[in-house]
Backbone bond lengths (Angstrom), bond angles and torsions (degrees), N, CA, C in turn:
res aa  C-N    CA-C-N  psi(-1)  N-CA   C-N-CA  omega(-1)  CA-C   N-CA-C  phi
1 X - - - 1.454 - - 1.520 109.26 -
2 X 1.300 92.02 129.48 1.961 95.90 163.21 1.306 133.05 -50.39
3 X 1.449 138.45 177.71 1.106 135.19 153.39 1.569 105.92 -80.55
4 X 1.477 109.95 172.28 1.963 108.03 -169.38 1.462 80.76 -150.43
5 X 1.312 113.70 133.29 1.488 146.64 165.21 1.637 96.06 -68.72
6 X 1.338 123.14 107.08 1.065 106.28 174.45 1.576 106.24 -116.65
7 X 0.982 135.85 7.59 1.491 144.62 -179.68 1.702 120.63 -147.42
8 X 1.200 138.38 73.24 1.272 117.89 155.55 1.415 138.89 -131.97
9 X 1.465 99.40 119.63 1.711 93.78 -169.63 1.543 100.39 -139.88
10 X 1.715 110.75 -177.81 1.318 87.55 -158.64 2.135 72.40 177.90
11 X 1.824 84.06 110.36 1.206 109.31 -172.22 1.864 102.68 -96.69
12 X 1.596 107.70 129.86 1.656 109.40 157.60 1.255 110.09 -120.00
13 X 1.559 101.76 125.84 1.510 104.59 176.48 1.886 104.62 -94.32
14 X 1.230 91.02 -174.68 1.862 114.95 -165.89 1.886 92.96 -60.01
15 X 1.223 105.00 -58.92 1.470 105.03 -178.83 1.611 122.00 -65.41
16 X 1.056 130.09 -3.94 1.449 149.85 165.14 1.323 116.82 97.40
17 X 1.523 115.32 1.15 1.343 123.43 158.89 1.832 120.14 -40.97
18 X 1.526 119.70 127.51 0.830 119.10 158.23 1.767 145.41 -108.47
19 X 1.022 94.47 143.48 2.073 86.61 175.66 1.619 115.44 -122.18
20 X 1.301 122.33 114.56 0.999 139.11 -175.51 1.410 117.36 -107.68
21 X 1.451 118.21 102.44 1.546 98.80 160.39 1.940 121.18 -114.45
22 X 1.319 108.82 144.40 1.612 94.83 178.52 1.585 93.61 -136.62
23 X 1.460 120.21 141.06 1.132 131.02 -165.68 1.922 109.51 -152.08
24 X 1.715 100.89 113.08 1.532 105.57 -174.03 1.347 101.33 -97.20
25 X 1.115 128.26 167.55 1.397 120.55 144.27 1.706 104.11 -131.42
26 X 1.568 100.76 153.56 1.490 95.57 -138.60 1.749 91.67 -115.09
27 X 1.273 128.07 174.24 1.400 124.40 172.61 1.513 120.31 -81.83
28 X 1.643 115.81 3.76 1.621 112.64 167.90 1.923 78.50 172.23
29 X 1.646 102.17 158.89 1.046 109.95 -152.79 1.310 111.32 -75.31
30 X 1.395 136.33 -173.82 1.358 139.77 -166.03 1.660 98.98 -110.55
31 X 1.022 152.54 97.79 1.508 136.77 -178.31 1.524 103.23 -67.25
32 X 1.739 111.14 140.11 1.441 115.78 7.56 1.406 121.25 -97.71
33 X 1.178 114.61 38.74 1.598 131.47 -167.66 1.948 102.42 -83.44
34 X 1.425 123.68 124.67 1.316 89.00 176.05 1.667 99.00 -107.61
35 X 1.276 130.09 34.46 1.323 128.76 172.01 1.242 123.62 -95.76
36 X 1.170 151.65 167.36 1.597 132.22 147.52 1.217 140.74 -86.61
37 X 1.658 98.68 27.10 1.463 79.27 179.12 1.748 108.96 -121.37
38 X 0.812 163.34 160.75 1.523 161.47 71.23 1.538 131.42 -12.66
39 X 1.208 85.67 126.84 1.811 104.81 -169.39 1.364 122.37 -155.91
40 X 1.414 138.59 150.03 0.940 163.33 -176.69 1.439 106.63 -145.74
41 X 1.133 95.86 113.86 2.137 118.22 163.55 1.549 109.05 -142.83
42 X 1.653 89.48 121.09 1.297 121.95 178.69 1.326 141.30 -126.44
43 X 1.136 122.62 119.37 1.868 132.95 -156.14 1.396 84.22 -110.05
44 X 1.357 123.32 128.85 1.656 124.02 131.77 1.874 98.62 -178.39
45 X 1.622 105.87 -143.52 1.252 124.10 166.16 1.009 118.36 -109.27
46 X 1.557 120.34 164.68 1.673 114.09 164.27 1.760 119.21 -43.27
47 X 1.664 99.04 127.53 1.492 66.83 -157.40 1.493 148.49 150.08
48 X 1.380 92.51 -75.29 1.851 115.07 -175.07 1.473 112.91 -158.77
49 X 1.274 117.03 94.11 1.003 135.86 171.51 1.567 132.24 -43.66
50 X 1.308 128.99 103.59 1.512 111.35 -154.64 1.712 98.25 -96.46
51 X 1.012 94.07 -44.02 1.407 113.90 -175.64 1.492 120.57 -128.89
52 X 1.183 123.06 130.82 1.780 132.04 151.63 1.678 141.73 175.17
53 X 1.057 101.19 166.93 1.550 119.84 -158.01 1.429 112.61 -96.89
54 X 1.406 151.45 128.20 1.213 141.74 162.83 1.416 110.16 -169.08
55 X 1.266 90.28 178.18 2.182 105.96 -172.09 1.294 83.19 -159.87
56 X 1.243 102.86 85.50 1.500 100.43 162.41 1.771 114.06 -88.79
57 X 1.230 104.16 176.82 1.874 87.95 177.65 1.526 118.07 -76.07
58 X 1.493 83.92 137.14 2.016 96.68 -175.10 1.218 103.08 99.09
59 X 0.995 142.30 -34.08 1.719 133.55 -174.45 1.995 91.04 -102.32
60 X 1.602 78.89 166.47 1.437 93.75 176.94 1.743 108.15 -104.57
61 X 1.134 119.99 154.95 1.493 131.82 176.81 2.022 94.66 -33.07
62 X 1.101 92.11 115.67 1.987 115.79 166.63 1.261 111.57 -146.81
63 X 1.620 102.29 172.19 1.363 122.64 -158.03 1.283 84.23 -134.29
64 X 1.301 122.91 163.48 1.562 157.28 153.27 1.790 104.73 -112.01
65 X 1.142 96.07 129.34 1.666 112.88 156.05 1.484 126.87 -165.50
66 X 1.304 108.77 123.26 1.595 96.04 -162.62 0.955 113.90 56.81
67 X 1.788 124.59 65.57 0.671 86.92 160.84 1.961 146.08 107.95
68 X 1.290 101.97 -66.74 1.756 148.46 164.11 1.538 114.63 -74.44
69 X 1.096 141.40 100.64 1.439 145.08 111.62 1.284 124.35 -11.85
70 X 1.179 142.85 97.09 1.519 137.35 124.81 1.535 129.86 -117.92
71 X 1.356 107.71 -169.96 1.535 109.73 -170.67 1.444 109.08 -88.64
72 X 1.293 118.55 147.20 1.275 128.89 -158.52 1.798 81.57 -125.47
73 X 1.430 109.95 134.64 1.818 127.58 175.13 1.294 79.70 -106.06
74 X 1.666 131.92 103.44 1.528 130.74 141.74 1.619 96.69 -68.46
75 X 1.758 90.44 159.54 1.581 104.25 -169.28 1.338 96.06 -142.09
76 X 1.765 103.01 -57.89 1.430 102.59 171.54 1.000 112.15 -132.70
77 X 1.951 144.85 -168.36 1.133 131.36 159.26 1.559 112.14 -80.92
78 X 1.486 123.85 -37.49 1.260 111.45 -178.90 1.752 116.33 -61.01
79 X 1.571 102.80 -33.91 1.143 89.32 171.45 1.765 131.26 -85.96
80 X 1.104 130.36 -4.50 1.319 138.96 109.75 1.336 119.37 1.98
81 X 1.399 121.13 -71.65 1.490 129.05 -155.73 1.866 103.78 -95.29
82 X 1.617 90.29 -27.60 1.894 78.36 161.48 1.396 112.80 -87.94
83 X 1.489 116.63 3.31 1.551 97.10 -160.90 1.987 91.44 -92.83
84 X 1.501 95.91 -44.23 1.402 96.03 170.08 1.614 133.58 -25.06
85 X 1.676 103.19 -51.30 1.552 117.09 -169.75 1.061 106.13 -92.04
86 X 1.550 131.15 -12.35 1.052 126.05 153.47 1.928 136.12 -77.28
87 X 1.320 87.33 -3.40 1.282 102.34 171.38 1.400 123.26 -109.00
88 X 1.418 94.84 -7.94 1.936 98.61 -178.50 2.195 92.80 -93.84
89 X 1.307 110.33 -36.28 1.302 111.71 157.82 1.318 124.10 -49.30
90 X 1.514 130.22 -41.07 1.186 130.63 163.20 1.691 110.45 -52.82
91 X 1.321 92.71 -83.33 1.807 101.25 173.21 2.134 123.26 -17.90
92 X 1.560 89.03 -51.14 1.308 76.49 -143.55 1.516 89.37 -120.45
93 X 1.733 131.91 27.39 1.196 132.82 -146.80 1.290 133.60 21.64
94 X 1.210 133.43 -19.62 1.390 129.07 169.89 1.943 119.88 -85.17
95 X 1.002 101.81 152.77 1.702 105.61 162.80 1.314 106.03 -77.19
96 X 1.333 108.40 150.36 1.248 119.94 -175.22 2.006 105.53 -74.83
């Protein structure tokens, strides 16, 4: 079985801020990830990253903010996708 794109969209607002989310889910997990899915979600400008989420291969599930690197405990994807908008709300005071 393939991987399946199950999420990608990718919002520009008036001020040129962007929100990007893309979300695979994969046919067995990516190490050191033990989930299946792969994702990247990203808040900023061309540019400068304000905010984001990923597991790319070789790293484990992290966040960007300000800036800052740390480890991100995925659990689920929805909770993922609130934890995201709740952090680009932190960052940048507005909801996305």
């Amino acid at each position: 079985m393939d991987a399946v794109k199950l999420i990608s969209t990718k919002r520009v607002y008036d001020d040129g801020s962007i929100v990007q989310v893309i979300v695979w889910w994969l046919p067995s997990p990516t190490p050191p990830s033990h989930h299946r899915y792969e994702y990247r979600l990203f808040c900023g400008r061309p540019g400068k990253r304000l905010v984001g989420f990923d597991n790319e291969r070789g790293k484990e599930d992290h966040r960007h903010a300000q800036g800052t690197e740390s480890t991100y405990l995925f659990t689920t994807l929805e909770r993922l996708l609130e934890d995201f908008e709740a952090t680009i709300e932190q960052v940048t005071g507005k909801a996305p």
